[in-house]
N, CA, C and O atoms as a printed pandas DataFrame, in Angstrom:
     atom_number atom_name residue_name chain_id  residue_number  x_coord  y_coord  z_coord
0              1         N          UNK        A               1  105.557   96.168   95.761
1              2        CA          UNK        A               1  106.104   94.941   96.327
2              3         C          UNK        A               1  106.459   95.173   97.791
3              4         O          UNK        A               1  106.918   96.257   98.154
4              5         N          UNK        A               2  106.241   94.115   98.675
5              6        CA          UNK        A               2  106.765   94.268   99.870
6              7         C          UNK        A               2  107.909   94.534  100.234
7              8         O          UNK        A               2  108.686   94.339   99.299
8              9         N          UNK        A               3  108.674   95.072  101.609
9             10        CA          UNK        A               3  110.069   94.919  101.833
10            11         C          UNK        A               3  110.206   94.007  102.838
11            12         O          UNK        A               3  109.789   94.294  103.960
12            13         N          UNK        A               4  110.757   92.885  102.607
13            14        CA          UNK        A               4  110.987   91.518  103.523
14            15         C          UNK        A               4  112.603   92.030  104.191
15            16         O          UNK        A               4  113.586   92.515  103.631
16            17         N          UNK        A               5  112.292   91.614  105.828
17            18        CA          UNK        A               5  113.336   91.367  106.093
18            19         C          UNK        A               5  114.001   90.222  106.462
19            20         O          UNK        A               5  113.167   89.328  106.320
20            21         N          UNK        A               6  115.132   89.693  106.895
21            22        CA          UNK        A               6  114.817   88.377  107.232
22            23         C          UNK        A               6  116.124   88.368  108.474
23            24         O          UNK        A               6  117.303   88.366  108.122
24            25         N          UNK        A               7  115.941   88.365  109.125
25            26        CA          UNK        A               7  117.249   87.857  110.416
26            27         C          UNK        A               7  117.884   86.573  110.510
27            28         O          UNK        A               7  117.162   85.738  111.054
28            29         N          UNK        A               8  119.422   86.006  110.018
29            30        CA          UNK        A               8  119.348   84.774  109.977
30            31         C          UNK        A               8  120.951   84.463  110.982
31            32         O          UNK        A               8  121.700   85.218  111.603
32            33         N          UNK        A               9  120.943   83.358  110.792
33            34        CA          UNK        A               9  122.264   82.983  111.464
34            35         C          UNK        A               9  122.924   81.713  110.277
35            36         O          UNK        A               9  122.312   80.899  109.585
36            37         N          UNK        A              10  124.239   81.950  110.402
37            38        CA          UNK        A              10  124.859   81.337  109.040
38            39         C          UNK        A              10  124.546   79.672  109.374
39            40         O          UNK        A              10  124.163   79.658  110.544
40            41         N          UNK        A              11  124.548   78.843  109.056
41            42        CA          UNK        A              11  124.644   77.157  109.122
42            43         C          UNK        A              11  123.549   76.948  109.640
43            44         O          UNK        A              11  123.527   75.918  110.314
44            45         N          UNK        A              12  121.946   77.921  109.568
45            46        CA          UNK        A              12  120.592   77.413  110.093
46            47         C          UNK        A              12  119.874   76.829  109.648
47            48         O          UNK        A              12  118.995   77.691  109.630
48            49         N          UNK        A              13  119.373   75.903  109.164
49            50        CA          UNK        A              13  118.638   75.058  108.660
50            51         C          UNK        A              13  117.002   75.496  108.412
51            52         O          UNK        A              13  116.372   75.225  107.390
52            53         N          UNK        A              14  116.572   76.095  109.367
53            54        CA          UNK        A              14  115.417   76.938  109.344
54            55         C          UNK        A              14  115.822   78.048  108.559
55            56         O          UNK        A              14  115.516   78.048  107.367
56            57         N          UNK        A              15  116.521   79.082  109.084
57            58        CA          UNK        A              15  116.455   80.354  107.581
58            59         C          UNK        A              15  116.961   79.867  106.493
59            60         O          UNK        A              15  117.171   80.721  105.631
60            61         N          UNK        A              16  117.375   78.245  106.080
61            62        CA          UNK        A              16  117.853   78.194  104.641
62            63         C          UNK        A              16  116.314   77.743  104.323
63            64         O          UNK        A              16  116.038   77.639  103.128
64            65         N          UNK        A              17  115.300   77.469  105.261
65            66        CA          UNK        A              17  114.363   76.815  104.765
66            67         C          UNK        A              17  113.645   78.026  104.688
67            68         O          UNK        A              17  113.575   77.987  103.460
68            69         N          UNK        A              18  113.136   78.921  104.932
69            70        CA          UNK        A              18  112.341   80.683  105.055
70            71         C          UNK        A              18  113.244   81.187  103.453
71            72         O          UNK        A              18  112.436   81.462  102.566
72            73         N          UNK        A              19  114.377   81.293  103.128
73            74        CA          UNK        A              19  114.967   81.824  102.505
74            75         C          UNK        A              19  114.658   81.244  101.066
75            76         O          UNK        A              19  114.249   81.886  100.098
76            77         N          UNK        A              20  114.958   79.816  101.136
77            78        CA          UNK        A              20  114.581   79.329   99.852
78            79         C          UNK        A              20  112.956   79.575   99.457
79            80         O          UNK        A              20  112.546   79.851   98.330
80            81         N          UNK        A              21  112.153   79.408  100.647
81            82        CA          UNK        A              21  110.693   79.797  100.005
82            83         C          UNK        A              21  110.578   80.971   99.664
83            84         O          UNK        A              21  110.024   81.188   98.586
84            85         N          UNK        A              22  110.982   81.909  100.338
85            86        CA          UNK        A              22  111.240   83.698   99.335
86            87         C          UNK        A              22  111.594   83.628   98.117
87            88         O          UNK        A              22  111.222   84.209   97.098
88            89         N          UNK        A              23  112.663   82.539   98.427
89            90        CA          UNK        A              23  113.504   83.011   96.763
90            91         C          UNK        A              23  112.693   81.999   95.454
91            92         O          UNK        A              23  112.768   82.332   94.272
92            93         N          UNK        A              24  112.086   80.991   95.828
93            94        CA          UNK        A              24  110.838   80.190   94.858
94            95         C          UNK        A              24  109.840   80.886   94.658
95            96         O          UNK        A              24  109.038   80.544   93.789
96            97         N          UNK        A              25  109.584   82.404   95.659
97            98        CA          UNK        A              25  108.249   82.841   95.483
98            99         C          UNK        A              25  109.161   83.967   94.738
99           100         O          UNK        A              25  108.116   84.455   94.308
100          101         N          UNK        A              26  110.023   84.703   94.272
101          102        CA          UNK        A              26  110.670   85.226   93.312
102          103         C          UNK        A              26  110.137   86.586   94.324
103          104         O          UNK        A              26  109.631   87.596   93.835
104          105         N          UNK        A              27  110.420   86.333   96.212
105          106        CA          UNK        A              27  110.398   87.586   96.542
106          107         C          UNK        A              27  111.980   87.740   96.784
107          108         O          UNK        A              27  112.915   86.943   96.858
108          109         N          UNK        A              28  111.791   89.678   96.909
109          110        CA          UNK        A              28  112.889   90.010   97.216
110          111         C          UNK        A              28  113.354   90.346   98.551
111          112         O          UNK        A              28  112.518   91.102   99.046
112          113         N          UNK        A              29  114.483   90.085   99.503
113          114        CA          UNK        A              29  114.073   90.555  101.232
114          115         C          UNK        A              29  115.384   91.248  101.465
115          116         O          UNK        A              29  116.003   91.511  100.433
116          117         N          UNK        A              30  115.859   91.548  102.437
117          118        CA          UNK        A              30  116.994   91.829  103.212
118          119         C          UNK        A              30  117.098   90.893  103.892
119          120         O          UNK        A              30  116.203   90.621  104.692
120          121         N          UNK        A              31  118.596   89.870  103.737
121          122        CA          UNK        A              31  118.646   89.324  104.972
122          123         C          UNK        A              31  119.954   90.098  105.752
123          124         O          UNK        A              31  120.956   90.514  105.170
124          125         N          UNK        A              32  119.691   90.184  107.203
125          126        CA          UNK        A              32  120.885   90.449  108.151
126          127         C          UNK        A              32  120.795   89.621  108.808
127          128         O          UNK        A              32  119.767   89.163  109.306
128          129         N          UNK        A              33  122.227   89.167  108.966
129          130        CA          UNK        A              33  123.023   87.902  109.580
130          131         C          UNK        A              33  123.480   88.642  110.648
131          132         O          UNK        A              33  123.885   89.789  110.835
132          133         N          UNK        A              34  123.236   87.330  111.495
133          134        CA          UNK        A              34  123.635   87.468  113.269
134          135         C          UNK        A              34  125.153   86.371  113.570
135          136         O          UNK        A              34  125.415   85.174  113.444
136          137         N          UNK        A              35  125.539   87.042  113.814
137          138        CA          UNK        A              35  127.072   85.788  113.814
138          139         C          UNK        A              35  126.813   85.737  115.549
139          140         O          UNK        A              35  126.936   84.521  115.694
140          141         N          UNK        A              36  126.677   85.999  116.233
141          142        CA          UNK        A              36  126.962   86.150  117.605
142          143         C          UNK        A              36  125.673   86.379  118.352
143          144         O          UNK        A              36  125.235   87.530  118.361
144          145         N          UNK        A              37  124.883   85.245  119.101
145          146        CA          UNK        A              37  123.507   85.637  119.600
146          147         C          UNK        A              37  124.218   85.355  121.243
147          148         O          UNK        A              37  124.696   84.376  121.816
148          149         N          UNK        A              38  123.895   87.296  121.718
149          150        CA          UNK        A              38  124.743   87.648  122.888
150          151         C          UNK        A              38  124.587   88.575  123.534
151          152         O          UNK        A              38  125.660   89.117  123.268
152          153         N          UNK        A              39  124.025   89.365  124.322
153          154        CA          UNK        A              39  123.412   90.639  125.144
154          155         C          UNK        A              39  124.369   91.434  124.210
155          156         O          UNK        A              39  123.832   92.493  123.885
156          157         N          UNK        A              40  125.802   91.253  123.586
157          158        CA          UNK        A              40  126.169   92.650  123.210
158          159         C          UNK        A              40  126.567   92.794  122.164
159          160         O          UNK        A              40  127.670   93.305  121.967
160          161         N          UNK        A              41  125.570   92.273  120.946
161          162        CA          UNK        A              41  125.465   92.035  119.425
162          163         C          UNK        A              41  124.373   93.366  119.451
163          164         O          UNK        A              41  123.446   93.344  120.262
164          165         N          UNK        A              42  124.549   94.542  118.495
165          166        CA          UNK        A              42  123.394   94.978  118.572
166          167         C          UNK        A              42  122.394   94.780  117.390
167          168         O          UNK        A              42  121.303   95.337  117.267
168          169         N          UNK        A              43  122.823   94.114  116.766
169          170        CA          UNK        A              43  121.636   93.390  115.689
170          171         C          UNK        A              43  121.132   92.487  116.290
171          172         O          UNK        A              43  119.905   92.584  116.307
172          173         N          UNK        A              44  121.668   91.323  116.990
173          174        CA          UNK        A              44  120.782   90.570  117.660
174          175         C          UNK        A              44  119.643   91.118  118.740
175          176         O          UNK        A              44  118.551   90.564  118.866
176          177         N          UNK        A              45  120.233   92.796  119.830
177          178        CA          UNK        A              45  119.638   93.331  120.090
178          179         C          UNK        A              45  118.285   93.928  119.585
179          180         O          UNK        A              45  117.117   93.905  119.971
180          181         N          UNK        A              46  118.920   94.426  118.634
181          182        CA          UNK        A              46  117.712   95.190  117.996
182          183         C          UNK        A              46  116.977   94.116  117.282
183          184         O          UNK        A              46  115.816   94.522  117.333
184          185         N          UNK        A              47  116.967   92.660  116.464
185          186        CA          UNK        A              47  116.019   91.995  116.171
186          187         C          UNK        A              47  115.250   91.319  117.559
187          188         O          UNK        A              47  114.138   90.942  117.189
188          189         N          UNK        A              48  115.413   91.083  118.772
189          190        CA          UNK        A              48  114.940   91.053  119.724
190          191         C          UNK        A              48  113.943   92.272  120.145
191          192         O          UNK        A              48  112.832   91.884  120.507
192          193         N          UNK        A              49  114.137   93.566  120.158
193          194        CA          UNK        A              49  113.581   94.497  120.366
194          195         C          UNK        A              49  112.298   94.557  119.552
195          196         O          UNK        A              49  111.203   94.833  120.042
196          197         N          UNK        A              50  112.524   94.265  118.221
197          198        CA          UNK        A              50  111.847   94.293  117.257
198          199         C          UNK        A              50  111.025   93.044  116.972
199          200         O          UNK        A              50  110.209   93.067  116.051
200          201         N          UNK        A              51  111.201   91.947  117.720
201          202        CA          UNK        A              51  110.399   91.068  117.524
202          203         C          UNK        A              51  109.754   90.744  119.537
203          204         O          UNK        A              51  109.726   89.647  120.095
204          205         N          UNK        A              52  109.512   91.536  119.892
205          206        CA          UNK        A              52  108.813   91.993  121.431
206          207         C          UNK        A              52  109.613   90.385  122.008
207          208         O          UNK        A              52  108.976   89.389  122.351
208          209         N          UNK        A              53  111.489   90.536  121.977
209          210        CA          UNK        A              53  111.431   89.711  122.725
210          211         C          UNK        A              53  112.185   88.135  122.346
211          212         O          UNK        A              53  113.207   87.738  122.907
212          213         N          UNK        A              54  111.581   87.519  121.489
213          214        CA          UNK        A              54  112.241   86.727  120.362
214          215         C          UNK        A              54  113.883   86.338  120.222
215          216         O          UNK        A              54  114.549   87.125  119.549
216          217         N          UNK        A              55  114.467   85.357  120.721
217          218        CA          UNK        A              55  115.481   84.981  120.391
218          219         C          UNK        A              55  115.957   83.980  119.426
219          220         O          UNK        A              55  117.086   83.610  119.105
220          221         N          UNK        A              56  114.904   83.685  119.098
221          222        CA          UNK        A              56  115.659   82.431  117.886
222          223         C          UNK        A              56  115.714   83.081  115.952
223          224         O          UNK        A              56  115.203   84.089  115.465
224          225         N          UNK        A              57  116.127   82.541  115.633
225          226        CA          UNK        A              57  116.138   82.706  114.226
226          227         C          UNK        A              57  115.587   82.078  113.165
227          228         O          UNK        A              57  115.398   80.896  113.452
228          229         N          UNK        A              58  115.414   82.212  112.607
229          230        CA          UNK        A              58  115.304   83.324  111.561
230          231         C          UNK        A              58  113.364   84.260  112.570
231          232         O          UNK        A              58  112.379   83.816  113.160
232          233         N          UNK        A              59  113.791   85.374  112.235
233          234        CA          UNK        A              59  113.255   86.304  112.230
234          235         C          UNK        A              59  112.544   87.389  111.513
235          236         O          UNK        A              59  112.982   88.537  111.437
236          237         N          UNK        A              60  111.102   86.861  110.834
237          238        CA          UNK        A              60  110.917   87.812  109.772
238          239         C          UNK        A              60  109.928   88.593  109.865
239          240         O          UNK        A              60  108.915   88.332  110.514
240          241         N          UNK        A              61  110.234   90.229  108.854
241          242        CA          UNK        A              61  109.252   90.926  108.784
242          243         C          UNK        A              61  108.821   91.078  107.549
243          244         O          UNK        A              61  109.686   90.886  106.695
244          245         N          UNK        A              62  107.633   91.397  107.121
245          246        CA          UNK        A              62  107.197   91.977  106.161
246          247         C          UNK        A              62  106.835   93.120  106.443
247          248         O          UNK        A              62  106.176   93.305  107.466
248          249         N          UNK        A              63  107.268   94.434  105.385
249          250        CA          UNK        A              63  106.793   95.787  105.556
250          251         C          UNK        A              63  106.767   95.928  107.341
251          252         O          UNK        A              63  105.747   95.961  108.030
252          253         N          UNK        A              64  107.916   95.984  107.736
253          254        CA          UNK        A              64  107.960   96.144  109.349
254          255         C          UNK        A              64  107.141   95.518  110.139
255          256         O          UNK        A              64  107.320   95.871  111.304
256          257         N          UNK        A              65  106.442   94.858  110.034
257          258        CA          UNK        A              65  105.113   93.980  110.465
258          259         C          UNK        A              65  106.103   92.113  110.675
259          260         O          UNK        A              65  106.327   91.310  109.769
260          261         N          UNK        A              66  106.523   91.962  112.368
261          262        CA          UNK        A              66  106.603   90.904  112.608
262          263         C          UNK        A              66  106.247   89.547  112.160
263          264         O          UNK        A              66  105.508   89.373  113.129
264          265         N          UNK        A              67  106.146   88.447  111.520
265          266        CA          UNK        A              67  105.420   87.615  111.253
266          267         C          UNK        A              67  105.989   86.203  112.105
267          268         O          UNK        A              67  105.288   85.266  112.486
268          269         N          UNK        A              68  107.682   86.384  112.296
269          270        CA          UNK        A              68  107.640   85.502  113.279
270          271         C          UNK        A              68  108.771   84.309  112.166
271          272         O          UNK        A              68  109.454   84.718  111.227
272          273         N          UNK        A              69  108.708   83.271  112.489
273          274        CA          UNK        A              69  109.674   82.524  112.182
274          275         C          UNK        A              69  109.506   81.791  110.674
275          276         O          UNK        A              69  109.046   82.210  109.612
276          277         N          UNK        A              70  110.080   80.529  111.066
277          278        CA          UNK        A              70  110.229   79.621  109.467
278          279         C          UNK        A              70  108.992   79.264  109.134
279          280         O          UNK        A              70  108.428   79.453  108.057
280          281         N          UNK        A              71  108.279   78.344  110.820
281          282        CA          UNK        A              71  107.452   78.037  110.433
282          283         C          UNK        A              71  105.933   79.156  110.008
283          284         O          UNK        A              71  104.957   78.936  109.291
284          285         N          UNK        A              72  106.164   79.851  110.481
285          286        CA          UNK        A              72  105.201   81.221  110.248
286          287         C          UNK        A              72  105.022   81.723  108.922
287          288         O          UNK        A              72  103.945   81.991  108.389
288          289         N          UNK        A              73  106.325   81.841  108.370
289          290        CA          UNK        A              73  106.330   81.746  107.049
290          291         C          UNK        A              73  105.264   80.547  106.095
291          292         O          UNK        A              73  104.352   80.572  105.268
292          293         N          UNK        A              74  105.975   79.707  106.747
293          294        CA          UNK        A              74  105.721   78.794  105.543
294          295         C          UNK        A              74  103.616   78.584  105.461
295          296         O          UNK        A              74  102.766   78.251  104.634
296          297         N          UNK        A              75  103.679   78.986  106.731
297          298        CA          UNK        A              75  101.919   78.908  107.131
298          299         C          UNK        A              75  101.148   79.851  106.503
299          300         O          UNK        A              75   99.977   79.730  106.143
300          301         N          UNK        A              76  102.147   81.149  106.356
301          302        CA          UNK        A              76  101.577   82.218  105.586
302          303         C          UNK        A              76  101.116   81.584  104.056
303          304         O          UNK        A              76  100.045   81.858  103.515
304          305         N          UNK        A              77  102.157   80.681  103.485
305          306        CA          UNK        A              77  102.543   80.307  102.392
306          307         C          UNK        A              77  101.065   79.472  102.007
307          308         O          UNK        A              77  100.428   79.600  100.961
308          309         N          UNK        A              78  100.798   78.773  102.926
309          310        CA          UNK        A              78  100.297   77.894  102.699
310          311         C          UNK        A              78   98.370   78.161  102.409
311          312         O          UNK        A              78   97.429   77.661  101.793
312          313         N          UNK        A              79   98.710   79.356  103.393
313          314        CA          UNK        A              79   97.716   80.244  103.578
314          315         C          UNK        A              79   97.146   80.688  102.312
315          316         O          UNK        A              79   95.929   80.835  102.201
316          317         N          UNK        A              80   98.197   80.978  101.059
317          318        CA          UNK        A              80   98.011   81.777   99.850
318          319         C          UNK        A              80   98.279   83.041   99.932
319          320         O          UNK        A              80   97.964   83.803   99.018
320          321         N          UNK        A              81   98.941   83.487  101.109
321          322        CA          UNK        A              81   98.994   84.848  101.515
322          323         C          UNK        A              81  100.148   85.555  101.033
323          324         O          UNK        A              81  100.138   86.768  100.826
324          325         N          UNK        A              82  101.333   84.666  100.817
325          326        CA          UNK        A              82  102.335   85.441   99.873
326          327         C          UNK        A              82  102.061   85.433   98.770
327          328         O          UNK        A              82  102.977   86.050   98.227
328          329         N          UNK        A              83  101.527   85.197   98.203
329          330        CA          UNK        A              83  101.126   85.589   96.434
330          331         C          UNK        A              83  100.278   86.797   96.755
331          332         O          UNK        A              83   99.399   87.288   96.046
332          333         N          UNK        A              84  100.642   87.145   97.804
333          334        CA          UNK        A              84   99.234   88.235   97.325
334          335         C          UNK        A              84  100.691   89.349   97.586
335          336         O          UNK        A              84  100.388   90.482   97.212
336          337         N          UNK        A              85  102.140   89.274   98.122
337          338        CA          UNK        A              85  103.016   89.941   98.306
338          339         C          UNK        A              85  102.958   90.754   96.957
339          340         O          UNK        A              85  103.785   91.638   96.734
């Protein structure tokens, strides 16, 4: 099985929308929450680093492999490409 990560910020409307499609596709992820998007958060740092740059949220990887946001997700989805997770 893959290891999903997911970068979110609490009251987002987009990672509740990324999150619920994980959790309908009965995957399992990490999410880490960003309370503070701010040069001196270093999770927000480091999901910036890690996404070459990227400030908005939600933020996801699969198996360390960037894929990018809600809507990215859901394109994957649509794709048929998470069933193959």
């Amino acid at each position: 099985m893959a290891y999903i990560e997911i970068y979110t910020k609490r009251n987002c409307p987009y990672c509740e929308r990324a999150k619920s499609l994980l959790i309908k596709k009965s995957l399992d992820f990490k999410e880490i929450i960003i309370d503070n998007h701010n040069s001196l958060n270093s999770v927000y740092i480091e999901m910036q680093q890690r996404s070459n740059g990227c400030t908005t949220v939600p933020q996801i990887f699969i198996d360390g492999l960037h894929i990018g946001g809600s809507d990215d997700l859901i394109s994957l989805d649509n794709q048929g490409k998470l069933n193959l997770i």
